[in-house]
C-alpha positions as CSV (number, residue, x, y, z in Angstrom):
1,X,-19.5,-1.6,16.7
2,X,-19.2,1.8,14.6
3,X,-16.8,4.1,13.7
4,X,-16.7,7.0,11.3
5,X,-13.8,8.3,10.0
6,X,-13.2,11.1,7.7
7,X,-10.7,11.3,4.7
8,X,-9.4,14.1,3.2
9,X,-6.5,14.5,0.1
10,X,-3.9,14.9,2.9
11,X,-5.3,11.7,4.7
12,X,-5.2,10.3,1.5
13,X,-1.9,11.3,0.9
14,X,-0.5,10.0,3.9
15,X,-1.9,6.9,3.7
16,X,-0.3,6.6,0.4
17,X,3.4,7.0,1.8
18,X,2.7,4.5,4.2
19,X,1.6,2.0,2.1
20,X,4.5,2.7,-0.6
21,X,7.1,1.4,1.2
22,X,5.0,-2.1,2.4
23,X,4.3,-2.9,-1.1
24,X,5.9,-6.0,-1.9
25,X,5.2,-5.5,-6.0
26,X,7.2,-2.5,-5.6
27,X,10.1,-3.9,-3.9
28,X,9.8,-6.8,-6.4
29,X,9.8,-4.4,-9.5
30,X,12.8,-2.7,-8.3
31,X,14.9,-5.7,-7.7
32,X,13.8,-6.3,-11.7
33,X,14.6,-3.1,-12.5
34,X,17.8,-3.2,-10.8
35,X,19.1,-6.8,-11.8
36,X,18.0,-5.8,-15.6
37,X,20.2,-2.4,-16.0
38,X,23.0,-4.5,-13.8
39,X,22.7,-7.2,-17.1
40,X,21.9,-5.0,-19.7
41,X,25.2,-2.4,-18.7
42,X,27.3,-5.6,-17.9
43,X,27.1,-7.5,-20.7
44,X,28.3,-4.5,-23.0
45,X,31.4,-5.0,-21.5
46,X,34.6,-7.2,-21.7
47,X,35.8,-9.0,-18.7
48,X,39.7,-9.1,-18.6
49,X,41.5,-12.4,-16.8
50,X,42.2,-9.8,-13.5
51,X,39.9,-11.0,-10.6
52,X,40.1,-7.5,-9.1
53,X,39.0,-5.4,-12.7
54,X,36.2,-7.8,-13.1
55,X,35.3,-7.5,-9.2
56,X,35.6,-3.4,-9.4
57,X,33.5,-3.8,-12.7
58,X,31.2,-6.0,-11.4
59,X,30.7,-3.5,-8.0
60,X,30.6,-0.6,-10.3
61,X,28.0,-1.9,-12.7
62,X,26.0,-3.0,-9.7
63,X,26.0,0.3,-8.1
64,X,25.4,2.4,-10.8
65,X,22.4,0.4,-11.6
66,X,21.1,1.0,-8.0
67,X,21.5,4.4,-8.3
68,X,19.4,4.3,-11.7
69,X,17.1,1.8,-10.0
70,X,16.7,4.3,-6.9
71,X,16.2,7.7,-9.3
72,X,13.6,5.6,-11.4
73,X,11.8,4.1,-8.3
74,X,11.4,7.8,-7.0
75,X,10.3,9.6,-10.2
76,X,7.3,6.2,-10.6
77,X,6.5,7.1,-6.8
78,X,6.1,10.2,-7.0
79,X,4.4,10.3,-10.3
80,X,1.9,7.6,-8.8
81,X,1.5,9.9,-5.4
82,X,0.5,13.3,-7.8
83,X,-2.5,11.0,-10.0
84,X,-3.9,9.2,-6.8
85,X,-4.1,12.8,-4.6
86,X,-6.1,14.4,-7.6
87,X,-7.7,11.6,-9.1
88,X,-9.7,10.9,-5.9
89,X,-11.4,14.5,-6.3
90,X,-13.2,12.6,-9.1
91,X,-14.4,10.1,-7.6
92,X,-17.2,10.2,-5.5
93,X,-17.3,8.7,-2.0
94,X,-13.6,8.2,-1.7
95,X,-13.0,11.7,0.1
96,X,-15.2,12.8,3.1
97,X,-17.0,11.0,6.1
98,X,-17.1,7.0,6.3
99,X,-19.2,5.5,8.0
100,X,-18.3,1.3,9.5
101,X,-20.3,-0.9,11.1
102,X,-19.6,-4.5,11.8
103,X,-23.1,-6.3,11.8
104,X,-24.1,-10.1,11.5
105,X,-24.0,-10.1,8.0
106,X,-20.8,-8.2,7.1
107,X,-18.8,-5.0,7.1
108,X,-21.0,-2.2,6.3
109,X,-19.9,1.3,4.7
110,X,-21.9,4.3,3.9
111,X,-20.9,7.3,2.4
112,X,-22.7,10.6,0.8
113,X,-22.5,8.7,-2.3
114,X,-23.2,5.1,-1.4
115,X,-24.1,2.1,0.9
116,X,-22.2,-1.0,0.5
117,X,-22.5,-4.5,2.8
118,X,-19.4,-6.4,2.0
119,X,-20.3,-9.9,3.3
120,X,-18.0,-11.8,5.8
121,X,-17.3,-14.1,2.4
122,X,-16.3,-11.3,0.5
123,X,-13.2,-9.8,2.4
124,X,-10.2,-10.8,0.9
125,X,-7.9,-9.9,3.6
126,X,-7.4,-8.0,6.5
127,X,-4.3,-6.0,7.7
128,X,-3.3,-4.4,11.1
129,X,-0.8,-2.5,10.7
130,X,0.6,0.3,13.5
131,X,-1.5,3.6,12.0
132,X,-4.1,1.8,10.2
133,X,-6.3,-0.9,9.8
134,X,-6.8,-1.8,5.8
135,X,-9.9,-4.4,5.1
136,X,-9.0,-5.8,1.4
137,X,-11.9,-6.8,-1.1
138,X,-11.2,-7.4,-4.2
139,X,-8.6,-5.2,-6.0
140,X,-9.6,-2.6,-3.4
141,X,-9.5,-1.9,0.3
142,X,-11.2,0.5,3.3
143,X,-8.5,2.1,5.4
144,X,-9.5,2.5,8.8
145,X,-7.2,5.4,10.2
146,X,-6.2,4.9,14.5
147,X,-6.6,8.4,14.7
148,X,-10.5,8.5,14.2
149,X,-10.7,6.0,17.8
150,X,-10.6,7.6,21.1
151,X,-7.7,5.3,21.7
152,X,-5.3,2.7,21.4
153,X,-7.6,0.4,23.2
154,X,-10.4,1.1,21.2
155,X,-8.4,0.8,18.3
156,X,-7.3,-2.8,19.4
157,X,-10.8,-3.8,20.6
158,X,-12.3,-2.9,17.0
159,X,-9.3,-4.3,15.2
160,X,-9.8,-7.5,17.0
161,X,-14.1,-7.8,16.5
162,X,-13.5,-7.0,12.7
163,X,-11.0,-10.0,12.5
164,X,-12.9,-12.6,14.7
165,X,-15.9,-11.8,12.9
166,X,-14.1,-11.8,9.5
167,X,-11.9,-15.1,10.9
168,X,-15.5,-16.8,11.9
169,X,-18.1,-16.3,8.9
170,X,-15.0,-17.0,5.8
């Protein structure tokens, strides 16, 4: 089976918002984030005997720190969304036509830069997800966009070959 897609800075862009809020790391990092301003603004202060100060000091540390969290969060997102749109203009064979075929042997990918057979073996993971279909190898991935199929059953039929194949030869 084959399917070419085609990726530009937009698609790359979009593909980057819907990833963001998926990534576990990032939800992870925040809760760090989040738990370490609630300490490090908590333990400047003095905790009286009262049950409700130190409750409405306790909410208010905790949602100030959320709100820092949040703001912080934002500013690494979108910092992180502005290098990977223009990085990828550097790199070759990131942006423009893709070309997948599942054979025998493995995933194979060719763009105007390079060929690459990823063996069966050499997948890492593989993700379905409602607009895309990501293959992991390694620390990186193919995304394989739904909107380059004719349709959803298409979509489904090539989702589900890559997998059994993938499920089969690991």
């Amino acid at each position: 089976m084959e399917i070419t897609t085609n990726h530009s800075r937009l698609e790359h862009l979009y593909l980057q918002l819907y990833l963001i809020p998926r990534s576990k790391a990032l939800w992870v990092m925040g809760f760090l984030l989040w738990a370490w301003l609630s300490y490090a603004t908590f333990s400047s202060r003095e905790l009286s005997g009262d049950v409700v100060c130190t409750f409405c000091t306790l909410l208010s540390v905790s949602i100030v720190s959320s709100i820092w969290t949040t703001l912080i969060m934002l500013a690494l997102c979108v910092i992180g969304l502005v290098v990977s749109v223009f990085s990828v203009s550097f790199l070759p064979g990131i942006l423009g036509k893709h070309y997948f075929v599942l054979r025998e042997d493995g995933l194979f990918e060719a763009t105007d830069a390079n060929e690459t057979l990823t063996k069966w073996k050499g997948i890492r993971s593989i993700k379905r997800y409602k607009n895309y279909t990501m293959v992991w190898i390694g620390a990186g991935f193919y995304s394989i966009p739904k909107k380059c199929f004719e349709g959803q059953e298409q979509y489904e039929e090539f989702g589900s070959e890559l997998y059994e194949r993938w499920q089969a030869n690991k």
